[in-house]
C-alpha positions as CSV (number, residue, x, y, z in Angstrom):
1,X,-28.2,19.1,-17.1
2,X,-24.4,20.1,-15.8
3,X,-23.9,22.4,-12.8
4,X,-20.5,25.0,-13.4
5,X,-18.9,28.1,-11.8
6,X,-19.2,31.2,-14.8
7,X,-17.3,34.1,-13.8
8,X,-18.6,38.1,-14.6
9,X,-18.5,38.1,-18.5
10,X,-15.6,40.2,-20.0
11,X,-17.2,41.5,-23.6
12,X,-15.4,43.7,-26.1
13,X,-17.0,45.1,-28.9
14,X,-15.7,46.8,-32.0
15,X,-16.5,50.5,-31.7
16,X,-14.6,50.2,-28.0
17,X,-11.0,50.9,-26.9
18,X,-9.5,47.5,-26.7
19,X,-6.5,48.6,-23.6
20,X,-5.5,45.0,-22.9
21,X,-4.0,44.6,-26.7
22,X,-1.4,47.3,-25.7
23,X,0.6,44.8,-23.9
24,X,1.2,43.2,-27.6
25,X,4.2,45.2,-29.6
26,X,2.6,47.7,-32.2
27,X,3.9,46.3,-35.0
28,X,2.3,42.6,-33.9
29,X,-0.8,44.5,-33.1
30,X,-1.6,46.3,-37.1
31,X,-1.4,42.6,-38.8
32,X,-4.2,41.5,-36.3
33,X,-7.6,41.2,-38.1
34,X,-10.4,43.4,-36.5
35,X,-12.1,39.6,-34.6
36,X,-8.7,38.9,-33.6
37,X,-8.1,42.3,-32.0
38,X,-11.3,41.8,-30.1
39,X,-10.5,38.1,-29.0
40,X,-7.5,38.6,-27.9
41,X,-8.7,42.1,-25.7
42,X,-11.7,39.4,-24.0
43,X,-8.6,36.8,-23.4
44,X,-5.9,39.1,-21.7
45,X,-8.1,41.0,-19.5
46,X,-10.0,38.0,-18.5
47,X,-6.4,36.5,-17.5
48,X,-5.8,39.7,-15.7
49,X,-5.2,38.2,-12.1
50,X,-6.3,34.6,-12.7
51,X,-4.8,31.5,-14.0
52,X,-6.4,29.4,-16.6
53,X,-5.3,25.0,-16.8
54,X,-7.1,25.0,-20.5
55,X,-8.8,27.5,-22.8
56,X,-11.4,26.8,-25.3
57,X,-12.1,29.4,-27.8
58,X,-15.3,29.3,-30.1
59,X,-16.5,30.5,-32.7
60,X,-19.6,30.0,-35.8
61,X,-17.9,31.7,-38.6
62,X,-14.2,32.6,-37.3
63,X,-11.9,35.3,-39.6
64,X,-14.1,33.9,-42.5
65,X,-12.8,37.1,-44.5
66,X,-9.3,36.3,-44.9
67,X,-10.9,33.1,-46.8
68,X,-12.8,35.3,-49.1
69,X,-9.7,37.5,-49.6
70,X,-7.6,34.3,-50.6
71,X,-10.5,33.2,-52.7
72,X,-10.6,36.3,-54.6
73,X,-6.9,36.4,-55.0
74,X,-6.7,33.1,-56.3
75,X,-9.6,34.3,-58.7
76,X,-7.7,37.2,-60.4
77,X,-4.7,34.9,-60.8
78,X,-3.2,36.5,-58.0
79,X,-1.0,34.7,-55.9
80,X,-2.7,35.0,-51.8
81,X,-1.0,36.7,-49.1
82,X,1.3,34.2,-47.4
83,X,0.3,35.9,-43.8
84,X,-3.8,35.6,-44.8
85,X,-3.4,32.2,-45.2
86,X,-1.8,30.9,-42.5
87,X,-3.8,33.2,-40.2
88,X,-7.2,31.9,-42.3
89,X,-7.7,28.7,-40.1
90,X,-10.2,28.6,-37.4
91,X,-7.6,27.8,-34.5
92,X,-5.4,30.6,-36.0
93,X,-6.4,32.8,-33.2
94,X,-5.8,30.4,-30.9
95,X,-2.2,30.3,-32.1
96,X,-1.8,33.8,-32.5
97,X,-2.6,34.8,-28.7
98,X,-0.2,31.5,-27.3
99,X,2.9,33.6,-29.8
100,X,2.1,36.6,-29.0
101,X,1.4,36.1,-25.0
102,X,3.7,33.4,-24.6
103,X,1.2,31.3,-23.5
104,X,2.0,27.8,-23.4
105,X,-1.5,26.5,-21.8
106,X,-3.3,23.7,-23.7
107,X,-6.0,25.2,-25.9
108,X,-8.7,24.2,-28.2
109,X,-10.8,25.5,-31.1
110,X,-14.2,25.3,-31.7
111,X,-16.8,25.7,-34.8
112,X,-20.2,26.4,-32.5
113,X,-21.5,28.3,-30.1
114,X,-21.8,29.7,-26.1
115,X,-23.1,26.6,-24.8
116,X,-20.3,23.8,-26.5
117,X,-18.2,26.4,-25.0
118,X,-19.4,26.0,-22.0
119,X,-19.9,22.0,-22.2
120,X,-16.2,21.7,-23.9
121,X,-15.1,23.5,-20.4
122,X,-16.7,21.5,-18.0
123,X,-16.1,18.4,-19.7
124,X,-12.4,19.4,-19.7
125,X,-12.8,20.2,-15.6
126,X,-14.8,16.8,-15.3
127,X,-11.7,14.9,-17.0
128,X,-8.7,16.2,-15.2
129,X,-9.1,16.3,-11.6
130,X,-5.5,18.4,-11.4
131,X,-7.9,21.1,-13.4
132,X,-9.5,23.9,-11.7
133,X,-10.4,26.6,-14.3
134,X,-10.9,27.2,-17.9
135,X,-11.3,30.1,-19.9
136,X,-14.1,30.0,-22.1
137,X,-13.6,33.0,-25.4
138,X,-16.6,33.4,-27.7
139,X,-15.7,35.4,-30.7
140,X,-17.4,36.0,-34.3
141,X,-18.1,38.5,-36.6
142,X,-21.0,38.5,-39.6
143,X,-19.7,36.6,-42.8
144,X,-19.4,38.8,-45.6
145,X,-22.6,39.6,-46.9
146,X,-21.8,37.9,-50.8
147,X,-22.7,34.7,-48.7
148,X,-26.3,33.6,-48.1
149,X,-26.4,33.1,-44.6
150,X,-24.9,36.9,-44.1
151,X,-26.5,38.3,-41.4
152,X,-25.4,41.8,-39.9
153,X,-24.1,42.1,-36.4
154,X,-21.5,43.9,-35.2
155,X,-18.0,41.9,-34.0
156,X,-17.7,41.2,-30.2
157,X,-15.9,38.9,-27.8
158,X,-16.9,37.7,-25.1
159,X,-15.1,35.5,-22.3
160,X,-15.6,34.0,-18.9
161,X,-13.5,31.7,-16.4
162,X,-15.1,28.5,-15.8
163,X,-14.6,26.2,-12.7
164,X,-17.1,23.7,-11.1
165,X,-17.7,24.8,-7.7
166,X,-19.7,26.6,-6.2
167,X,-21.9,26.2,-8.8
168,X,-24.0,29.6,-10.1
169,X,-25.1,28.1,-13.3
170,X,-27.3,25.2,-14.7
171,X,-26.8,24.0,-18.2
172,X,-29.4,22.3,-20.1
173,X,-28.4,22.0,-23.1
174,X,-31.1,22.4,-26.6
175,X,-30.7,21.5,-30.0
176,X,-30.4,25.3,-31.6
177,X,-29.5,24.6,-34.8
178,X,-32.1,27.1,-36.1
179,X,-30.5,30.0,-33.8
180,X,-27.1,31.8,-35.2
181,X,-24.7,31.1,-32.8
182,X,-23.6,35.0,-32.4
183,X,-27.1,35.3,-31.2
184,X,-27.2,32.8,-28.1
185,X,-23.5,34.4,-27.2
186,X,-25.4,38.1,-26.9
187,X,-28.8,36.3,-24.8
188,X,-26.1,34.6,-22.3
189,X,-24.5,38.2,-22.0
190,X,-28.3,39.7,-21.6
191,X,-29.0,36.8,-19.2
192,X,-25.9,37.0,-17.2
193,X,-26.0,40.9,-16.4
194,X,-29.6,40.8,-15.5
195,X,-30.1,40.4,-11.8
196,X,-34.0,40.1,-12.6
197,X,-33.8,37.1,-14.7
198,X,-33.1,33.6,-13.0
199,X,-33.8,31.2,-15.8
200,X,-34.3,30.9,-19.7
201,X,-34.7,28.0,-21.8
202,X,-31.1,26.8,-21.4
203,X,-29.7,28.6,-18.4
204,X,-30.7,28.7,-14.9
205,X,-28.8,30.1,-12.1
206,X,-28.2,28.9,-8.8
């Protein structure tokens, strides 16, 4: 188990006014995809007043329809938007929000879920002792439903600032592989915000 500091959770969903993207010029801000929108929104009002060392952004299925779209192109003989595919990568985000924020700090991307979010951080915190916090930004949105493993949900964000001390939460982490990652994001949000409930199956807070 691993003992870490998790900040109040900033989430942004799709059918919400997303204020923090206004700081990103209009014409920037149309050729973001809908999940990038919503990343992005979590990431800049997270950083509102704080200073992150490192950020780790995860995600299950990332902008996996800008792959289909280039698929399809290439399909129909089509030559594929240059834009869709060099924004079709899962650390695209990543990239896009250090351009458009001119944001220098060292980042990673993920392919998982909540948790190696939240292990990625603390390992990072654990390894540089000049570190002090993280932000952690959880982001996905359902694959398009001509794949098998579609499953509806609608888009959200979600981030947090990580640190070590004083520690609120402790981590123990399961083998989930059975449980969409989009779904333990949304219990760690349900978790979090419930005063009433001190401990799950992964999570306990102290």
């Amino acid at each position: 188990m691993i003992q870490m500091n998790v900040s109040r959770l900033c989430i942004s969903r799709a059918d919400e006014v997303l204020p923090a993207l206004a700081q990103i010029p209009a014409m920037q801000r149309r050729r973001l995809s809908p999940v990038a929108k919503l990343a992005l929104n979590s990431a800049i009002q997270m950083l509102d007043g704080h200073q992150a060392d490192y950020i780790v952004w995860v995600s299950q299925y990332g902008d996996e329809a800008k792959t289909l779209n280039i698929l399809a192109d290439v399909l129909s003989e089509q030559t594929p938007s240059p834009t869709q595919f060099s924004t079709s990568v899962h650390n695209a985000i990543s990239g896009l929000y250090s351009i458009l924020c001119q944001d220098a700090t060292p980042a990673t991307s993920l392919a998982g879920s909540w948790n190696d979010g939240l292990i990625e951080a603390y390992a990072w915190l654990k390894t540089r002792p000049e570190a002090r916090q993280v932000l952690l930004v959880y982001y996905d949105e359902a694959l398009p439903d001509i794949y098998a493993e579609h499953q509806p949900f609608a888009a959200f964000a979600m981030a947090a600032m990580i640190s070590l001390a004083p520690a609120n939460l402790m981590l123990t982490p399961k083998h989930t592989d059975a449980t969409p990652a989009y779904q333990q994001a949304l219990a760690f949000n349900t978790f979090w915000n419930n005063p009433e409930q001190t401990e799950s199956e992964a999570w306990t807070k102290c």
